[in-house]
mmCIF file of the C-alpha atoms, coordinates in Angstrom:
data_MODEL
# 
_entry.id   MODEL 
# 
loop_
_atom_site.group_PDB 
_atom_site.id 
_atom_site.type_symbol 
_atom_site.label_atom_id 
_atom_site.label_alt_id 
_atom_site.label_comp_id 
_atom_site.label_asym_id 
_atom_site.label_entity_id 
_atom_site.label_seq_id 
_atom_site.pdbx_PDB_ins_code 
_atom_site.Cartn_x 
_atom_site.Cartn_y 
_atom_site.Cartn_z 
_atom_site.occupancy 
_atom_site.B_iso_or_equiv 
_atom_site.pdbx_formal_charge 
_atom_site.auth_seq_id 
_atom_site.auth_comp_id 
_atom_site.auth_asym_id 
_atom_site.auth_atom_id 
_atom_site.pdbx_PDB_model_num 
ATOM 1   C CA . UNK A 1 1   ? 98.767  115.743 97.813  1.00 0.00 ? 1   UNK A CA 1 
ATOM 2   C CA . UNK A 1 2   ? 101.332 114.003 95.518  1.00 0.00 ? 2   UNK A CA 1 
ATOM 3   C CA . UNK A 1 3   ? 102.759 115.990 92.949  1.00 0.00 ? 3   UNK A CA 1 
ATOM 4   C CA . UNK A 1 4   ? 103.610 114.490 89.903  1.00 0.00 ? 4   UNK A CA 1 
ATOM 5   C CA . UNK A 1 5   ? 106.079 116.396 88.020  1.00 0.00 ? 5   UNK A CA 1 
ATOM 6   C CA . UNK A 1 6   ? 105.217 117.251 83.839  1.00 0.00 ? 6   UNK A CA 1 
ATOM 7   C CA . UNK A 1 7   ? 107.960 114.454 82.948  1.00 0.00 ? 7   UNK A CA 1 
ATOM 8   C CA . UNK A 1 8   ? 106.423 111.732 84.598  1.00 0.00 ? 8   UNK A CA 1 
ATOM 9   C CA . UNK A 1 9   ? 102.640 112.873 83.031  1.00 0.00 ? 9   UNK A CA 1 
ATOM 10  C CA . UNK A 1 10  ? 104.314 113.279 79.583  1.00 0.00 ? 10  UNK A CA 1 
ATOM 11  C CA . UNK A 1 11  ? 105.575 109.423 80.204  1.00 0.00 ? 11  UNK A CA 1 
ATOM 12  C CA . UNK A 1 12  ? 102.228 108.303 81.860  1.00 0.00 ? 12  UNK A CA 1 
ATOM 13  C CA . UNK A 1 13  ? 99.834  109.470 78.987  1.00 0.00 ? 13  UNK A CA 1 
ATOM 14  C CA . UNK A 1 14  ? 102.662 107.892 76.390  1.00 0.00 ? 14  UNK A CA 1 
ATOM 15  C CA . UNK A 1 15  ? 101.837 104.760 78.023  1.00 0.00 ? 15  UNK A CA 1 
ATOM 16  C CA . UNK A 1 16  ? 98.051  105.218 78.079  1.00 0.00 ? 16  UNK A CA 1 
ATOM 17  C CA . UNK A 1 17  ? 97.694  105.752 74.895  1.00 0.00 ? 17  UNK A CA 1 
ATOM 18  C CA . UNK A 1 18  ? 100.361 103.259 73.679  1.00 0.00 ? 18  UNK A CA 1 
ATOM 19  C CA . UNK A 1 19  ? 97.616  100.656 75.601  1.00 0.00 ? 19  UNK A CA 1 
ATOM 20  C CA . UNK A 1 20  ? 94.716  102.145 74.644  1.00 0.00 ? 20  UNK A CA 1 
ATOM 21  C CA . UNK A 1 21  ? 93.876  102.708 78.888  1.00 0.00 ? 21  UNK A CA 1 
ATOM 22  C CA . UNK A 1 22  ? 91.074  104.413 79.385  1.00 0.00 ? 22  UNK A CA 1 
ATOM 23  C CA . UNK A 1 23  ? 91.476  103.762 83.410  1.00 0.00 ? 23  UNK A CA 1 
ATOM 24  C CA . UNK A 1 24  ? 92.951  106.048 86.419  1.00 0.00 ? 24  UNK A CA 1 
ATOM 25  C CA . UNK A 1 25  ? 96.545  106.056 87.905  1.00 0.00 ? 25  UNK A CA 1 
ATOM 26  C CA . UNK A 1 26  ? 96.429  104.271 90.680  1.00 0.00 ? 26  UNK A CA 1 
ATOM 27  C CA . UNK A 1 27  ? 99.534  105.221 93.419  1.00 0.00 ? 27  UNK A CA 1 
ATOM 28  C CA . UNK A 1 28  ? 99.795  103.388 96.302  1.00 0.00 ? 28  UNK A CA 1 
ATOM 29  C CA . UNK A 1 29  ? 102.569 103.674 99.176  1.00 0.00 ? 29  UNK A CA 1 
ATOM 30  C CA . UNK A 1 30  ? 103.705 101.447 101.763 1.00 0.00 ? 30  UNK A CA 1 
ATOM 31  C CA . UNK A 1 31  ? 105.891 102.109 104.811 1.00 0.00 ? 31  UNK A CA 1 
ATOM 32  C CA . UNK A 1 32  ? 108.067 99.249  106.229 1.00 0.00 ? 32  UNK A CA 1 
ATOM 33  C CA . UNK A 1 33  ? 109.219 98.438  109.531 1.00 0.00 ? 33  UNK A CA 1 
ATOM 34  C CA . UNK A 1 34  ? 112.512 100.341 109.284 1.00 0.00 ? 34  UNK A CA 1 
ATOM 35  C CA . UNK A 1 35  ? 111.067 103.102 107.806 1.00 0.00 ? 35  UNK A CA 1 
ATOM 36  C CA . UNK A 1 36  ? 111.409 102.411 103.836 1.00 0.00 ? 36  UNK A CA 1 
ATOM 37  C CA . UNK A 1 37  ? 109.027 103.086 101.447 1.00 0.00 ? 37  UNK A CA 1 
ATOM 38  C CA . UNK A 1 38  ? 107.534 100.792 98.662  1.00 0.00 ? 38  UNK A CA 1 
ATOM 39  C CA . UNK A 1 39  ? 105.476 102.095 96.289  1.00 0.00 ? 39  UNK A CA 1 
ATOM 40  C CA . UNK A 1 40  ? 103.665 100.789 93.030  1.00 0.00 ? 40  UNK A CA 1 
ATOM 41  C CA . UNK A 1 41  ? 101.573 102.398 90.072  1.00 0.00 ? 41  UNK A CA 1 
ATOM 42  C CA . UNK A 1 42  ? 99.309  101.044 87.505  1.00 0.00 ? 42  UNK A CA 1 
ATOM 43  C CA . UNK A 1 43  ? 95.863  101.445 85.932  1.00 0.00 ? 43  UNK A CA 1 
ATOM 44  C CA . UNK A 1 44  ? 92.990  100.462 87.503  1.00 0.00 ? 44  UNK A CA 1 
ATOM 45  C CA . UNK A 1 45  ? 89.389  101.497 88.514  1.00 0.00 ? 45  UNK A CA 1 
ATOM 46  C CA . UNK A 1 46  ? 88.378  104.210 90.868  1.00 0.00 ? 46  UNK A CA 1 
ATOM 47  C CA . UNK A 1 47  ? 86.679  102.745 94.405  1.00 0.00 ? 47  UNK A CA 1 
ATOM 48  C CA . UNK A 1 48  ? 83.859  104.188 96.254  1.00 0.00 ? 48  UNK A CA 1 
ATOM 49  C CA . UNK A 1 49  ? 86.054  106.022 98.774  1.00 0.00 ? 49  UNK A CA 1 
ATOM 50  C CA . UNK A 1 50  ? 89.207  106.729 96.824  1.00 0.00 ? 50  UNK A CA 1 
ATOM 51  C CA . UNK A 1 51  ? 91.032  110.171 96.393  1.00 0.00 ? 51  UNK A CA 1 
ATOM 52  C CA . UNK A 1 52  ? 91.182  111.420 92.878  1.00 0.00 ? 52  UNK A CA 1 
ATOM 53  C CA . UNK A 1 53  ? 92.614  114.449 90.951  1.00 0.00 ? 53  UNK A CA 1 
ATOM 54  C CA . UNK A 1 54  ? 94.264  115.478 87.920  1.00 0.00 ? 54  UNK A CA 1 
ATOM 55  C CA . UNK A 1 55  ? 97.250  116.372 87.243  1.00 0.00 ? 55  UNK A CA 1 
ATOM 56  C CA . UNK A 1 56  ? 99.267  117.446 83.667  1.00 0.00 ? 56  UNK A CA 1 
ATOM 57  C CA . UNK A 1 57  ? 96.298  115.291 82.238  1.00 0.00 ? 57  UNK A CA 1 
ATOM 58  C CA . UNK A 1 58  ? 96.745  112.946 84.566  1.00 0.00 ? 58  UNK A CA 1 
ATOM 59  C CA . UNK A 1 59  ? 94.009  111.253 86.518  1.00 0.00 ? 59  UNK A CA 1 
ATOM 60  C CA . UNK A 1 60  ? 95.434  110.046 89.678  1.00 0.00 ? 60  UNK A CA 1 
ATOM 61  C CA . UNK A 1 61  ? 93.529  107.695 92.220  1.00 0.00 ? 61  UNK A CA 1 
ATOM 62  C CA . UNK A 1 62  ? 95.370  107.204 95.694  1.00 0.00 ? 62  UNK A CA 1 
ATOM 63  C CA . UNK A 1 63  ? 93.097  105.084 98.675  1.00 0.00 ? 63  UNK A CA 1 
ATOM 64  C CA . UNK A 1 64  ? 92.522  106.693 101.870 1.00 0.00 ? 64  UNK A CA 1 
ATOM 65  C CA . UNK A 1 65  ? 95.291  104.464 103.568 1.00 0.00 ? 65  UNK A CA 1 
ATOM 66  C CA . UNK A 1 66  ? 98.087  105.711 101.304 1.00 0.00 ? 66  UNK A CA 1 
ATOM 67  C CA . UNK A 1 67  ? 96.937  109.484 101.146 1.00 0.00 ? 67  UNK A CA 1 
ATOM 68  C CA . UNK A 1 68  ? 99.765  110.160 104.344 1.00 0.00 ? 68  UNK A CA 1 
ATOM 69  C CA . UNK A 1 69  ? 102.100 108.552 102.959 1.00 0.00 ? 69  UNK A CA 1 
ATOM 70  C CA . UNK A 1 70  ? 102.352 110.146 99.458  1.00 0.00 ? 70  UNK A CA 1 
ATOM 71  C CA . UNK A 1 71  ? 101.382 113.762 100.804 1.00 0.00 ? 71  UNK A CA 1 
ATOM 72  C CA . UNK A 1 72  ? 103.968 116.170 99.895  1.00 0.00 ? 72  UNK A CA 1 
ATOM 73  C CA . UNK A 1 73  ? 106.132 113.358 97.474  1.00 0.00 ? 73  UNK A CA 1 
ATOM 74  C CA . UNK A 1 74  ? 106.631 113.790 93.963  1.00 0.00 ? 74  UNK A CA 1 
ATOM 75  C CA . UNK A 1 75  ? 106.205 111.410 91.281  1.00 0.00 ? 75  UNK A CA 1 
ATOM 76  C CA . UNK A 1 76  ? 109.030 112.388 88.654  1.00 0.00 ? 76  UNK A CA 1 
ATOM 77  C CA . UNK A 1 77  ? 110.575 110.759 85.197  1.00 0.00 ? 77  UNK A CA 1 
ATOM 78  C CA . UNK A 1 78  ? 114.298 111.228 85.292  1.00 0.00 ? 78  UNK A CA 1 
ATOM 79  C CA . UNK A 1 79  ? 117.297 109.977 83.338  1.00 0.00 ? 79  UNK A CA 1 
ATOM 80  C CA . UNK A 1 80  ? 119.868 108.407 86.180  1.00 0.00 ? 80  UNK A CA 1 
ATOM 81  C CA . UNK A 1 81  ? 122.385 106.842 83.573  1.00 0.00 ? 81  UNK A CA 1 
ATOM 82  C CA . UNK A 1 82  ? 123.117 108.094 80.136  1.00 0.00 ? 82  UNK A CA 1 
ATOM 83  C CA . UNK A 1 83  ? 119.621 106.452 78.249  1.00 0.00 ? 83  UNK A CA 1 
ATOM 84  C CA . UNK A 1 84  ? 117.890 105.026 81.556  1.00 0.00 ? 84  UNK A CA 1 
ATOM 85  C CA . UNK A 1 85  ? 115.002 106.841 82.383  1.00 0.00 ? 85  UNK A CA 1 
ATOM 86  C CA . UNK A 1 86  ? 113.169 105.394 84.989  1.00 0.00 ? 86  UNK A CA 1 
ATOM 87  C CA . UNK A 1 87  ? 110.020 106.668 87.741  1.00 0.00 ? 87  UNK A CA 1 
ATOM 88  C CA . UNK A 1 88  ? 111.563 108.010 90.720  1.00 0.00 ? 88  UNK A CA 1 
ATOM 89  C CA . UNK A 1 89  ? 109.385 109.239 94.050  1.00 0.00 ? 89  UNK A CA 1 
ATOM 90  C CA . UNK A 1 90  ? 111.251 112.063 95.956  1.00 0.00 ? 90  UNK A CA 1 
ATOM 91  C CA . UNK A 1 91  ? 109.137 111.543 99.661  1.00 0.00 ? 91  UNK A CA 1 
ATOM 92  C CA . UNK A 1 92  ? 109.631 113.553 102.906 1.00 0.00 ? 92  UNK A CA 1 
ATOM 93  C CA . UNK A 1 93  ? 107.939 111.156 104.397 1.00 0.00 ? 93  UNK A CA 1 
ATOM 94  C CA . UNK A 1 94  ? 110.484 108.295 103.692 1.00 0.00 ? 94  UNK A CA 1 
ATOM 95  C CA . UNK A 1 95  ? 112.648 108.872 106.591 1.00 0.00 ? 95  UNK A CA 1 
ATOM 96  C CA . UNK A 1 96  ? 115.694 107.186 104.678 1.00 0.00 ? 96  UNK A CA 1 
ATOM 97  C CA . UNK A 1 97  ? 115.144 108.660 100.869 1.00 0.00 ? 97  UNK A CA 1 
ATOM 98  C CA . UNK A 1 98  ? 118.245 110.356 99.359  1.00 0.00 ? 98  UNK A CA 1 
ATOM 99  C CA . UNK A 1 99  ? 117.516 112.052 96.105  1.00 0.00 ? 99  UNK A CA 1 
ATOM 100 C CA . UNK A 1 100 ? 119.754 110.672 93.468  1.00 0.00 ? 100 UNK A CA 1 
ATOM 101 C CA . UNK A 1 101 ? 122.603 112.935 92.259  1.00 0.00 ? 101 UNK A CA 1 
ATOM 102 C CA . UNK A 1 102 ? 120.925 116.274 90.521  1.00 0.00 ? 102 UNK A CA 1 
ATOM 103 C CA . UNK A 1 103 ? 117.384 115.706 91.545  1.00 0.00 ? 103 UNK A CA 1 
ATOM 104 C CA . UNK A 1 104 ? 115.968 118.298 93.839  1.00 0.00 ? 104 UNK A CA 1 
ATOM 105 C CA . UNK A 1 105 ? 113.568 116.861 96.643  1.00 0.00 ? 105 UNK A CA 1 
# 
């Protein structure tokens, strides 16, 4: 299951509510040829055969074909330059992920 660390939920329900989104967070992963991961997030609607759970408030929708790929990665909300905080994923399953500089994977 992807975690999805309090940081990221705190950000994540800012955003909700700053949109007025009543909808799900919907993670999806993709793994390319040389082992890289994309990934993408947004709101959307929950699908007959999709995973869901909640986090921190959260409700989080993943589809069966990206459930592998996220299992055991963390969703977190960090601070990588002085005022830029941006969504990171920390995967184990992303053969060539490096967490940045004082983020624990």
């Amino acid at each position: 299951m992807l975690i999805i660390s309090e940081a990221a939920a705190a950000h994540i329900k800012a955003a909700a509510k700053k949109q007025n989104e009543t909808l799900k967070l919907r993670m999806a992963a993709t793994q390319k040829a040389d082992g890289t991961m994309d990934y993408a997030l947004g709101f959307d609607k929950t699908k007959l055969d999709d995973i869901t759970y909640t986090q921190h408030g959260v409700s989080v929708i993943v589809a069966p074909s990206h459930d592998d790929l996220l299992a055991g990665a963390t969703l977190d909300f960090v601070e990588l330059a002085q005022g830029a905080f941006h969504f990171i994923f920390i995967n184990p399953n992303d053969a060539n992920h490096t967490p940045p500089d004082g983020v624990k994977s």
